[in-house]
N, C-alpha and C positions, 0 to 999 in steps of 0.2 A: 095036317093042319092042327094046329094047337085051340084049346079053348081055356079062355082067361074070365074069369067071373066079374062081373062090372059094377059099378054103387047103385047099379040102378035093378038091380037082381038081373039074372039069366047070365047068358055071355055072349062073349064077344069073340065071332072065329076071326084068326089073322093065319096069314100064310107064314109059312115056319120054315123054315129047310134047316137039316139034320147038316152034321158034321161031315157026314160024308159027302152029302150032297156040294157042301160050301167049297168041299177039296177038290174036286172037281171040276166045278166052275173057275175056282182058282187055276186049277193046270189049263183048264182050257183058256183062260185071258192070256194065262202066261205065255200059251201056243203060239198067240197072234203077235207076239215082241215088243211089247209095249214099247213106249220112247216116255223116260222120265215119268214114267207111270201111267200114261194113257194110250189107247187106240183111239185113231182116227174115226170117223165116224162111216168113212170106207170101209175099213175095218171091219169093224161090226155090221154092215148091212152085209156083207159078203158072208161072215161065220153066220150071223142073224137067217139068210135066206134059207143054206142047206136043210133050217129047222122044217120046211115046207109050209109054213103057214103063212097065208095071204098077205100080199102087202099091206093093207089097211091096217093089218091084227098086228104087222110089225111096226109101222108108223106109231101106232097106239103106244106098243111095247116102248119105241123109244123115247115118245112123249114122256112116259112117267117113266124112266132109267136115267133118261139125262139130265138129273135133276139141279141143274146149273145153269142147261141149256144153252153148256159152250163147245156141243158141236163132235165130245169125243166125249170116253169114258176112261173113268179108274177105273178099278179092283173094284170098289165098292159098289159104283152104280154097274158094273156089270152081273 
């Protein structure tokens, strides 16, 4: 987690992922075969499950991933 210093003094943590972390997540979208850049939203609840974390924790997940809310993802909201 990174920390950024704010106008308002102290900081501010945001979640950060490293390079390598992003290369990974990249091969893994890539794993799922995208179609013209996106997975279905099948898709990803199928890769999304094996992570073992409850359904609601994953609902949440997709709430803020999909941020278009059209039902699949890019590269980016994954």
């Amino acid at each position: 987690m990174a920390q950024f210093p704010t106008p308002f003094g102290g900081s501010l943590d945001i979640w950060a992922i490293t390079v390598e972390e992003r290369a990974k997540h990249d091969q893994q979208f890539h794993s799922l075969k995208p179609i013209s850049g996106f997975i279905t939203g099948d898709q990803a609840r199928n890769f999304f499950f094996q992570s073992g974390l409850p359904q609601p924790v994953l609902a949440q997940i997709w709430a803020l991933a999909d941020m278009n809310n059209d039902g699949r993802m890019d590269q980016v909201e994954f």
